[in-house]
C-alpha positions in Angstrom: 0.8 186.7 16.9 -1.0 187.8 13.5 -4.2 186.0 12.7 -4.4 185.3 9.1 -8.4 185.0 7.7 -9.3 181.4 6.4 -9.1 181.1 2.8 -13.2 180.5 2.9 -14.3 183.5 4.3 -11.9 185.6 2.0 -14.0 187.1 -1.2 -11.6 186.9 -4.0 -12.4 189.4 -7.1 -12.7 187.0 -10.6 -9.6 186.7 -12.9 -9.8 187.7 -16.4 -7.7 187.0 -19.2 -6.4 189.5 -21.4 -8.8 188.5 -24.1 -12.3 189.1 -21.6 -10.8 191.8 -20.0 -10.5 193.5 -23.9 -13.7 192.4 -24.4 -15.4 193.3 -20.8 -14.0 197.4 -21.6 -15.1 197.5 -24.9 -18.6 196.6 -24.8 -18.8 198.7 -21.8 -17.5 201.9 -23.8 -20.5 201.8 -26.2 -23.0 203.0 -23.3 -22.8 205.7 -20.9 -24.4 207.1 -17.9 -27.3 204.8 -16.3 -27.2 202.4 -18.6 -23.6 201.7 -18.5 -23.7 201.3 -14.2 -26.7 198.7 -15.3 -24.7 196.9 -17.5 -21.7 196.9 -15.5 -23.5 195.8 -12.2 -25.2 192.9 -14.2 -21.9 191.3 -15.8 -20.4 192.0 -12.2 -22.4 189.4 -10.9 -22.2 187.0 -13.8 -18.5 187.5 -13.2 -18.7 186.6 -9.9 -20.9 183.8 -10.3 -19.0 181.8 -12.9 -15.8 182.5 -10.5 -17.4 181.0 -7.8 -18.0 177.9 -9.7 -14.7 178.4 -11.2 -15.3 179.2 -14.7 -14.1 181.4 -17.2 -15.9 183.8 -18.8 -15.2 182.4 -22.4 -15.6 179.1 -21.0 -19.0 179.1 -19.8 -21.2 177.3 -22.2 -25.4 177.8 -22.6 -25.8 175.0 -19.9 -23.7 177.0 -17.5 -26.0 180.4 -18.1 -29.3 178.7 -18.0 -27.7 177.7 -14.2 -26.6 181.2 -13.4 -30.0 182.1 -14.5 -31.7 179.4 -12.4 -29.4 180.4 -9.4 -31.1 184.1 -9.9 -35.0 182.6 -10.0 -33.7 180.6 -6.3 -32.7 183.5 -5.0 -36.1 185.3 -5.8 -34.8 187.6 -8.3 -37.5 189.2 -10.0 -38.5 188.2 -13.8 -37.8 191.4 -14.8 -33.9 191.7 -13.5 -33.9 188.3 -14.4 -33.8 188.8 -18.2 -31.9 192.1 -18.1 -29.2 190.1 -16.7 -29.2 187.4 -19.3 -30.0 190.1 -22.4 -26.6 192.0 -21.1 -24.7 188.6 -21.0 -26.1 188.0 -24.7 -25.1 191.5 -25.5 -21.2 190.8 -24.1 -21.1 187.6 -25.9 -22.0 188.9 -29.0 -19.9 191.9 -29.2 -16.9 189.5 -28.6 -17.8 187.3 -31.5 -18.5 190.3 -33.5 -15.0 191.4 -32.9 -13.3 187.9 -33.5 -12.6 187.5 -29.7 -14.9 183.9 -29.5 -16.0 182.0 -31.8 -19.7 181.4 -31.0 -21.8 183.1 -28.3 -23.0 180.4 -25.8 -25.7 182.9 -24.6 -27.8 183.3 -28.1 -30.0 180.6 -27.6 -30.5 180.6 -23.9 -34.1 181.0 -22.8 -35.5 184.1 -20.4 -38.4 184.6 -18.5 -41.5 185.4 -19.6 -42.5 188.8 -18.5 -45.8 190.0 -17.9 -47.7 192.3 -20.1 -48.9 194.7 -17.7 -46.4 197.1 -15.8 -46.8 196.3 -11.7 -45.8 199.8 -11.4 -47.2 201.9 -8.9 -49.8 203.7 -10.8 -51.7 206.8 -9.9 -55.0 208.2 -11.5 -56.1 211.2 -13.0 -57.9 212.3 -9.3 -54.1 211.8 -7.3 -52.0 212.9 -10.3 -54.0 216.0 -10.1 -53.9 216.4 -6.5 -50.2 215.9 -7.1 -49.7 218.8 -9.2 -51.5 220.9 -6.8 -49.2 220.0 -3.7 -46.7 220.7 -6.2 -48.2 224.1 -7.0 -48.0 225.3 -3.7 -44.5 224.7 -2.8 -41.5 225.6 -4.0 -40.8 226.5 -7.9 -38.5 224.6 -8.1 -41.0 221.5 -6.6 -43.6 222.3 -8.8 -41.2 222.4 -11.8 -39.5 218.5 -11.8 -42.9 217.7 -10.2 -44.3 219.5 -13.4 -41.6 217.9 -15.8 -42.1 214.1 -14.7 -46.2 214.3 -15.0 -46.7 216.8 -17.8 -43.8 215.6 -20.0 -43.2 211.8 -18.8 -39.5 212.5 -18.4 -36.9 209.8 -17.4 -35.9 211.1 -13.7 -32.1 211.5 -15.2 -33.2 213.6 -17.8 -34.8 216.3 -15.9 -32.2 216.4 -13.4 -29.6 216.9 -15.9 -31.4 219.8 -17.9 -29.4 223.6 -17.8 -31.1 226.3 -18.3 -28.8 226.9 -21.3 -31.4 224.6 -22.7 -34.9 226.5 -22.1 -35.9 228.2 -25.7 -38.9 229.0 -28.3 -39.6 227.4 -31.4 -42.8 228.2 -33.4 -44.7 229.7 -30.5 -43.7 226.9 -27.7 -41.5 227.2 -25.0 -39.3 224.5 -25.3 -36.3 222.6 -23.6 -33.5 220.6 -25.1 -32.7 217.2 -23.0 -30.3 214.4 -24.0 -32.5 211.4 -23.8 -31.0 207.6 -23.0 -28.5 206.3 -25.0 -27.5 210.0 -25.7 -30.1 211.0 -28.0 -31.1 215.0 -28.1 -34.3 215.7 -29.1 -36.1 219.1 -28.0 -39.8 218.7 -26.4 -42.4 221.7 -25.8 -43.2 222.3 -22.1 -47.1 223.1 -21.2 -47.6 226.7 -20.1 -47.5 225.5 -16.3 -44.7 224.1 -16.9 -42.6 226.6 -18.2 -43.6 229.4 -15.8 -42.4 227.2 -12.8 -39.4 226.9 -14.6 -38.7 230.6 -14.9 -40.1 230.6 -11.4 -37.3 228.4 -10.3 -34.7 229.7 -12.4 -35.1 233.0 -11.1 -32.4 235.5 -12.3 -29.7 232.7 -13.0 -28.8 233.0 -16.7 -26.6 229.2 -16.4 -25.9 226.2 -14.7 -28.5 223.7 -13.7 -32.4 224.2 -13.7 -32.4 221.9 -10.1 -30.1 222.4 -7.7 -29.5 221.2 -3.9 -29.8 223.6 -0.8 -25.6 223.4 -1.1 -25.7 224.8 -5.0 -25.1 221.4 -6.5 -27.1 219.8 -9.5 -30.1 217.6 -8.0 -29.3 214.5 -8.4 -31.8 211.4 -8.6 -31.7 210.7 -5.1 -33.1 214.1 -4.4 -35.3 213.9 -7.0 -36.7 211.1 -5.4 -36.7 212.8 -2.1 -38.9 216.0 -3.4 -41.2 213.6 -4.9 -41.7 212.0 -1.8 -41.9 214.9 -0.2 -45.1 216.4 -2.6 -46.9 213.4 -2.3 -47.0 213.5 1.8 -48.3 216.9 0.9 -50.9 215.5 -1.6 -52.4 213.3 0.7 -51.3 210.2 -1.2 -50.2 207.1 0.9 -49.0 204.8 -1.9 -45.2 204.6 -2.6 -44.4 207.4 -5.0 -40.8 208.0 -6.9 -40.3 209.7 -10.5 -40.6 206.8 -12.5 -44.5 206.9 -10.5 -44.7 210.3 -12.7 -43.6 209.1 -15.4 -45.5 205.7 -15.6 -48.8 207.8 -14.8 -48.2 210.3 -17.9 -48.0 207.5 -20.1 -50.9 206.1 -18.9 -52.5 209.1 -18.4 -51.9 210.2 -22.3 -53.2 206.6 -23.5 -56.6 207.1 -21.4 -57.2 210.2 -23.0 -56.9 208.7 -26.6 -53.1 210.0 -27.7 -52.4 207.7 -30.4 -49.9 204.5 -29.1 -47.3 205.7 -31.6 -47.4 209.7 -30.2 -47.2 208.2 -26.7 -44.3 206.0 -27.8 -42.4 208.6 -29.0 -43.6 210.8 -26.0 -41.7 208.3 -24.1 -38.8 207.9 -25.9 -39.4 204.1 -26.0 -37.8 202.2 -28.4 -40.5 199.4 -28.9 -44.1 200.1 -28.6 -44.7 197.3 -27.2 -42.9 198.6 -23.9 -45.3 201.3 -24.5 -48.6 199.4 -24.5 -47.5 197.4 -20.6 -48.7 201.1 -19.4 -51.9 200.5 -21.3 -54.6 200.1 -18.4 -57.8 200.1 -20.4 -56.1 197.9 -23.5 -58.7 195.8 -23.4 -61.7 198.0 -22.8 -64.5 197.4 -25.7 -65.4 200.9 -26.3 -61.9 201.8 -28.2 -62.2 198.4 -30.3 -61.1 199.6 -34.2 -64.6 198.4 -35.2 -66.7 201.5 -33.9 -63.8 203.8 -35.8 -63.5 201.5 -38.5 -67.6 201.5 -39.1 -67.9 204.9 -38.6 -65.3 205.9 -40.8 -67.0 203.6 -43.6 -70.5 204.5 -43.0 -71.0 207.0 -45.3 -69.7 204.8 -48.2 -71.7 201.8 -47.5 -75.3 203.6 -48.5 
């Protein structure tokens, strides 16, 4: 005899009318890549929750998303995923009233948590970022090159993995490389001299193809980024958790400490607001760069 599963322990997939289905593609065809899985994994579960407590999507009004926000906070979701969650709901909302699919978004006045202003980040100073670099040094090229890339150039882990070598060059003197930045943007960035010889070093006598590639031949993906990362710091001595975005996160605050101008940093970056930029900022409120001492230096010789 067959045993049918009970209704309640069967995980039904939400329902969508034509309408939020049009509206769930489109505003997932204006991103790609990352961005687009993190988009799509958020309005999954905003999907699934309002189909749990059997709602539509276009039915759901600010009441119901201040819940499905509260139901995140319960659940221990940090602050941080928190409002990404409810800034993509906004975002989906509003492309459907921009393109006449709803009449009003029931997200654009729904409150989000208040993050805090310094990144909780793993950080690393300039002593283990430069022990870093060393373990780095004495590996493989290929280590010391996305090891090199992350710290010296602050790139997004996705970014150096999906560099060619199509994209190595010279422009004025520097050795360059081109890499597609999120949301799609190119933008060409000089590589220090360390840099660019582990590179070559890596490269070796391949002319195309990817700079980073597995033992198999296959383009290094982020996971394996991860994994030589991990892998360098064992060798550095350094105990703390470490990933890419650890790289990354110490360039940035590595570039402020020495005095590169917020604005250079930002751009450095690649963030869109500088105020993302300044949560890296560990010395922002260190009296000995208050504007005052530049401000009455710079004015000193004209108040005689």
């Amino acid at each position: 005899m067959t045993t049918t599963p009970s209704a309640a322990l069967v995980q039904v997939a939400p329902v969508f009318t034509n309408t939020e289905r049009l509206a769930l593609a489109g505003f997932l065809a204006g991103y790609s890549g990352l961005t687009r899985e993190a988009y799509e994994l958020d309005l999954r579960q905003y999907a699934s929750w309002c189909h749990q407590h059997h709602l539509r999507l276009f039915q759901a009004r600010r009441a119901d998303i201040e819940c499905f926000a509260r139901d995140l906070e319960a659940r221990g979701r940090a602050r941080a995923i928190i409002t990404r969650r409810l800034c993509t709901v906004a975002g989906f909302y509003r492309y459907a009233v921009e393109e006449d699919l709803l009449d009003h978004s029931p997200a654009a006045h729904v409150r989000r948590p208040r993050l805090d202003y310094e990144s909780r980040a793993t950080g690393l100073d300039r002593n283990e970022l430069g022990a870093l670099l060393v373990a780095a040094g004495l590996g493989l090229p290929a280590e010391h090159a996305l090891v090199s890339l992350l710290a010296l150039n602050g790139l997004r882990v996705s970014e150096a993995a999906g560099t060619d070598i199509q994209d190595m060059g010279v422009e004025r003197g520097h050795r360059t490389l081109v890499i597609t930045r999120k949301g799609g943007k190119v933008v060409t960035i000089p590589l220090a001299p360390r840099t660019a010889r582990a590179i070559d070093l890596a490269v070796g006598e391949r002319v195309d193809g990817p700079i980073f590639l597995t033992p198999e031949g296959q383009r290094l993906d982020r996971h394996g980024a991860a994994r030589v990362v991990r892998r360098v710091a064992l060798r550095a001595g350094i105990t703390k958790p470490v990933g890419p975005h650890t790289l990354r996160h110490a360039f940035i605050t590595a570039a402020l400490d020495a005095g590169v101008p917020l604005r250079d940093v930002q751009e450095a970056a690649s963030h869109a607001d500088p105020r993302t930029t300044m949560h890296y900022d560990r010395a922002h409120g260190s009296l000995d760069r208050h504007a005052t001492y530049i401000v009455a230096a710079y004015l000193a010789g004209a108040a005689r």
